[in-house]
C-alpha positions in Angstrom: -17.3 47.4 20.3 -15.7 50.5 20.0 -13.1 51.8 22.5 -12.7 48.1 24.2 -9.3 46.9 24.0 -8.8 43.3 22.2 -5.9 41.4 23.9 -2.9 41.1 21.9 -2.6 38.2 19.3 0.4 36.7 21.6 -2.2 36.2 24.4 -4.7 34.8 22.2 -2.4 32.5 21.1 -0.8 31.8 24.3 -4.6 31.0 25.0 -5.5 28.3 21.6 -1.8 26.7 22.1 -2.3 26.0 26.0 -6.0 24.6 25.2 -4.9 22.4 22.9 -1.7 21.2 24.4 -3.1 21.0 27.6 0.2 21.9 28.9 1.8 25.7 29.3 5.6 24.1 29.1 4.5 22.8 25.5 2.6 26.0 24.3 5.4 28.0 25.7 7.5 25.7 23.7 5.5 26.0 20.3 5.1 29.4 21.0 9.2 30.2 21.9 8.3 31.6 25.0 8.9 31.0 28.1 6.4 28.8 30.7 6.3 32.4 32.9 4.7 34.6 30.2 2.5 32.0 28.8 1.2 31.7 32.5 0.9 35.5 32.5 -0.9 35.5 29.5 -3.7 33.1 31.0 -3.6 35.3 34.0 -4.2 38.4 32.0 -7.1 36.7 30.6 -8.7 34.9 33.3 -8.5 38.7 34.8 -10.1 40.2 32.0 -13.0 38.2 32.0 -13.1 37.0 35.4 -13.6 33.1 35.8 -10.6 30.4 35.6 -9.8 29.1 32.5 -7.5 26.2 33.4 -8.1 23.7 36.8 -4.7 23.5 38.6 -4.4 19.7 39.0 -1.1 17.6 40.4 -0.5 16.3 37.3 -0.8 19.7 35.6 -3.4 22.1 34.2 -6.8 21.3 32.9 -8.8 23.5 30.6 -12.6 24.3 31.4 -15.1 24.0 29.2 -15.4 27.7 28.9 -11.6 28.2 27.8 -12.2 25.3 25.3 -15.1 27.3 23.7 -13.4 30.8 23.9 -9.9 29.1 22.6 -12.1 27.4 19.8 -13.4 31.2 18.6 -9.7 32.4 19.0 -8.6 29.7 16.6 -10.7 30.2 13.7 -10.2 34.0 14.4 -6.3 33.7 13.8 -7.4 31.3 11.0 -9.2 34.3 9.4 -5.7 36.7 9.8 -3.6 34.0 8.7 -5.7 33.8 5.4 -6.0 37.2 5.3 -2.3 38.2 5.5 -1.4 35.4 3.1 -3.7 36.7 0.5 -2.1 40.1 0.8 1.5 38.4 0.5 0.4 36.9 -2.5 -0.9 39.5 -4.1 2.0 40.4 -6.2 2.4 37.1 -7.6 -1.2 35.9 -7.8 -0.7 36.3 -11.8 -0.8 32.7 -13.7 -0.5 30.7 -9.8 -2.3 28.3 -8.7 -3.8 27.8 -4.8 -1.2 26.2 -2.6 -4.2 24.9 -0.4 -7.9 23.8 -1.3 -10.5 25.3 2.0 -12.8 23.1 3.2 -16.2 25.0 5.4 -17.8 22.6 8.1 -20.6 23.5 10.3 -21.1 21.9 13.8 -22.1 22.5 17.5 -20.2 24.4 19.4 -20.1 22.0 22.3 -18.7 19.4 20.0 -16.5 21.3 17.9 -14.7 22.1 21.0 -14.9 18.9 23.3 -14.3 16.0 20.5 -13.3 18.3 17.0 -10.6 20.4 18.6 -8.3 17.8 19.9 -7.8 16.0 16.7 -7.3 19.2 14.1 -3.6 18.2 14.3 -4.2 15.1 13.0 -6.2 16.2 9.8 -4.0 18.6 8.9 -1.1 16.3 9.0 -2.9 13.9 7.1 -4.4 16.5 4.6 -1.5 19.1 4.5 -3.3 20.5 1.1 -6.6 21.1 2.5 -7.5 24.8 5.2 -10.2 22.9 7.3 -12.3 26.2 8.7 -14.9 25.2 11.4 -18.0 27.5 12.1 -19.9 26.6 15.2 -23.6 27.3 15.9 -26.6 25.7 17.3 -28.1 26.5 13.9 -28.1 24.1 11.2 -26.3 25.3 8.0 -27.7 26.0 5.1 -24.8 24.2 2.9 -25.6 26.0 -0.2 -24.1 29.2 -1.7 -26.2 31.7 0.9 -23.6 30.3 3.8 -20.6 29.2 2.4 -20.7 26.3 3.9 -19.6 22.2 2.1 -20.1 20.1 4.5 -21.8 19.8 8.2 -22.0 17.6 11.3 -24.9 17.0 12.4 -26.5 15.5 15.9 -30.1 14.0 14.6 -31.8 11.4 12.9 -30.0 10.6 10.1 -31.9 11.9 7.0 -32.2 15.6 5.3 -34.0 16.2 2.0 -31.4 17.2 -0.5 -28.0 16.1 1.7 -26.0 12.5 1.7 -26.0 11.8 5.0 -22.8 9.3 6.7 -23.2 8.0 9.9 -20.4 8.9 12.6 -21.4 7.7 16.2 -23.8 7.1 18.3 -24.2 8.8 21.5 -24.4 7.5 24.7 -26.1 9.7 27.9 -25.5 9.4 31.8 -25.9 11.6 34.6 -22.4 13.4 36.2 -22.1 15.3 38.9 -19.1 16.9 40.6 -17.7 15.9 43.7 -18.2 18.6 45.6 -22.0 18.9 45.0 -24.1 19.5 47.9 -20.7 19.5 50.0 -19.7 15.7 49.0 -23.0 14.6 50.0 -23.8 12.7 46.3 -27.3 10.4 45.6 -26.0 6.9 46.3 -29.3 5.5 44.3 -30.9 6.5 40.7 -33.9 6.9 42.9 -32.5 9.9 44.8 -32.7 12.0 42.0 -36.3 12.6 43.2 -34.7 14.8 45.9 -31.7 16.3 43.7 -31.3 19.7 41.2 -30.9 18.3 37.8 -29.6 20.3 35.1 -32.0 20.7 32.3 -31.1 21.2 28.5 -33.5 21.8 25.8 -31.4 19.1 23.6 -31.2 16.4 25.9 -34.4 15.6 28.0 -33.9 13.0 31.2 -37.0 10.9 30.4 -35.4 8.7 28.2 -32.8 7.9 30.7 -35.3 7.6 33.7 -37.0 5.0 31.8 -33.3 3.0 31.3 -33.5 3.4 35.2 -36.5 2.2 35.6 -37.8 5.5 37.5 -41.3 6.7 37.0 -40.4 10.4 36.7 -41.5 12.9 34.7 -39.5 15.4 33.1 -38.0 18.1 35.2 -39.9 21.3 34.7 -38.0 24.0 37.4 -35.0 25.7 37.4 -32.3 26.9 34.6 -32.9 25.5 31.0 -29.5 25.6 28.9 -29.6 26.1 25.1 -26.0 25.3 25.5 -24.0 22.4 26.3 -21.0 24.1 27.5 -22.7 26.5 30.2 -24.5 23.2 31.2 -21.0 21.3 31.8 -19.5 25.0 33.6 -22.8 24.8 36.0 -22.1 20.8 36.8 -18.5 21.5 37.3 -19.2 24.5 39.9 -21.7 21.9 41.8 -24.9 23.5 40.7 -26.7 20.4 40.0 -26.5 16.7 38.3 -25.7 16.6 34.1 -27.2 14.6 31.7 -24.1 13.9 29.7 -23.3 13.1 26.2 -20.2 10.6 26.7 -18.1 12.7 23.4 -18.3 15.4 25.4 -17.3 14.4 29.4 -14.0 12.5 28.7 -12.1 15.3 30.0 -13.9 16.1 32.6 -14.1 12.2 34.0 -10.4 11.9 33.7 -9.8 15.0 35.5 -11.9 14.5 38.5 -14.2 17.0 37.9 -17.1 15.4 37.4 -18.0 11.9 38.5 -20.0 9.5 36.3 -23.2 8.1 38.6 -24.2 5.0 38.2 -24.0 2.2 35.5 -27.5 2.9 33.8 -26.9 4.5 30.4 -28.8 5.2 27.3 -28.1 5.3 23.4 -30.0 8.6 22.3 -32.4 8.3 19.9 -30.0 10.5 17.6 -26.8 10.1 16.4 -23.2 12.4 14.8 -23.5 13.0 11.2 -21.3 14.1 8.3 -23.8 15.5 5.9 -22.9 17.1 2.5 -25.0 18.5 -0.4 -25.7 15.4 -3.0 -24.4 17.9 -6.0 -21.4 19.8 -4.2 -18.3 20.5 -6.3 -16.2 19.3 -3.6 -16.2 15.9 -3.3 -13.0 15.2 -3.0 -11.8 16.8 0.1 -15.1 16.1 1.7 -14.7 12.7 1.0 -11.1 12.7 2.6 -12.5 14.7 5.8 -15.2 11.4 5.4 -12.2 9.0 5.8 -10.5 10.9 8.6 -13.7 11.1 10.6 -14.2 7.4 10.8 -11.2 6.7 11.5 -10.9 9.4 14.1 -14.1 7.6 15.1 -13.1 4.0 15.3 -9.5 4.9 16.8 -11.3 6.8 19.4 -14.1 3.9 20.7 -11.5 1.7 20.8 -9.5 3.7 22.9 -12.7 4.1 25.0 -13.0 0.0 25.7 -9.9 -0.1 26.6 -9.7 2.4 29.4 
């Protein structure tokens, strides 16, 4: 857009370090800042685009769903600089060397990228100092062929694709949330009082499959707004516009928090499920075979964590 002012680089990291550190003393930290301008930073921004990006909370700060999504497209935009700048730097003595780093292209949601992917990038790239993990979000499935650029994908569906190996991840499991200040505190107190209540409706997760766990003979909602998105869905439960059908990968933070409430012990495994999937004759077997490994075991340490709690 031409004319329109970006904000500086410093607030966009200010932004992706406070996200992920869920903490402005520790991105102020990383950053060598100090906690006042990283807090002026997020103030610019919330500002600028005028909603809150973090929840003040006693124990801290929280960030929404929409600052996980924004700070998710800042990260891979910084990625991009980075990668640009280094290239440049290289230049000179690009002759006879060798790539430091191997880059590794995965596709996914955006709502999952940001809610269950973003928190553990550390982690990989500690483990897998040699490989550039780039993530591209978008509700539309990746071609993973030459046309996109793209190795490897994860993928929320059945479990086969003509043409890709396909590893199973998770399964996911679906409940209804609402927040606690929804109709003023005045929450259902029975699955059978969603008959009188606004639920949220999202063209990727119908409620009949759940009704049927509760044994209600309802059909499937037909009124009101229908979300493409996952992440506007969550924003519009949070400000009390209605009760969410909610994948469990993507609520922990928001159950911790307070935010939203879980209802009820009824629960249902979708009928799909989280995917790694990978063309069968890709050159890069290797390092998607090492983001294989570090999946599961992101995986496993994370449901365990999960029956604990």
């Amino acid at each position: 857009m031409v004319g329109r002012r970006l904000p500086s680089i410093q607030t966009m990291r200010a932004l992706e370090a406070a996200v992920r550190l869920r903490c402005f003393t520790k991105a102020a930290d990383e950053l060598a800042l100090s906690q006042g301008a990283v807090s002026q930073h997020i103030r610019a921004l919330e500002q600028r685009i005028g909603h809150p990006l973090f929840v003040r909370t006693p124990k801290g700060v929280e960030p929404s769903a929409m600052s996980q999504a924004l700070a998710l497209q800042v990260r891979q935009g910084l990625t991009v600089l980075d990668r640009a700048f280094d290239q440049v730097a290289a230049r000179p003595a690009r002759r006879g060397a060798t790539a430091a780093r191997e880059r590794l292209v995965i596709s996914t949601l955006p709502a999952f990228a940001a809610k269950w992917l973003m928190p553990r990038f550390d982690e990989f790239a500690r483990r897998y100092p040699e490989i550039e993990l780039e993530v591209q979000t978008s509700g539309a499935l990746a071609r993973l062929d030459a046309s996109d650029g793209v190795d490897a994908a994860i993928r929320y569906g059945g479990g086969a694709w003509p043409g890709l190996k396909a590893e199973y991840l998770m399964d996911e499991v679906v409940f209804p949330v609402v927040s606690p200040d929804y109709r003023d505190g005045r929450l259902p107190l029975l699955p059978s009082d969603l008959a009188t209540s606004v639920l949220l409706r999202q063209s990727a997760q119908p409620w009949t499959p759940w009704f049927q766990a509760a044994r209600l003979a309802f059909v499937e909602p037909q009124s009101g707004v229908l979300f493409s998105d996952t992440l506007l869905a969550m924003q519009a439960a949070i400000a009390g516009q209605g009760i969410l059908l909610a994948r469990r990968s993507f609520i922990q933070d928001e159950l911790r928090s307070g935010r939203l409430l879980r209802l009820w012990a009824d629960e249902v495994i979708d009928v799909h499920a989280h995917y790694l999937v990978w063309p069968a004759s890709s050159d890069r077997l290797d390092a998607i075979g090492k983001l294989r490994a570090w999946l599961l075991d992101e995986v496993a340490r994370w449901l365990s964590e999960l029956e604990t709690r």
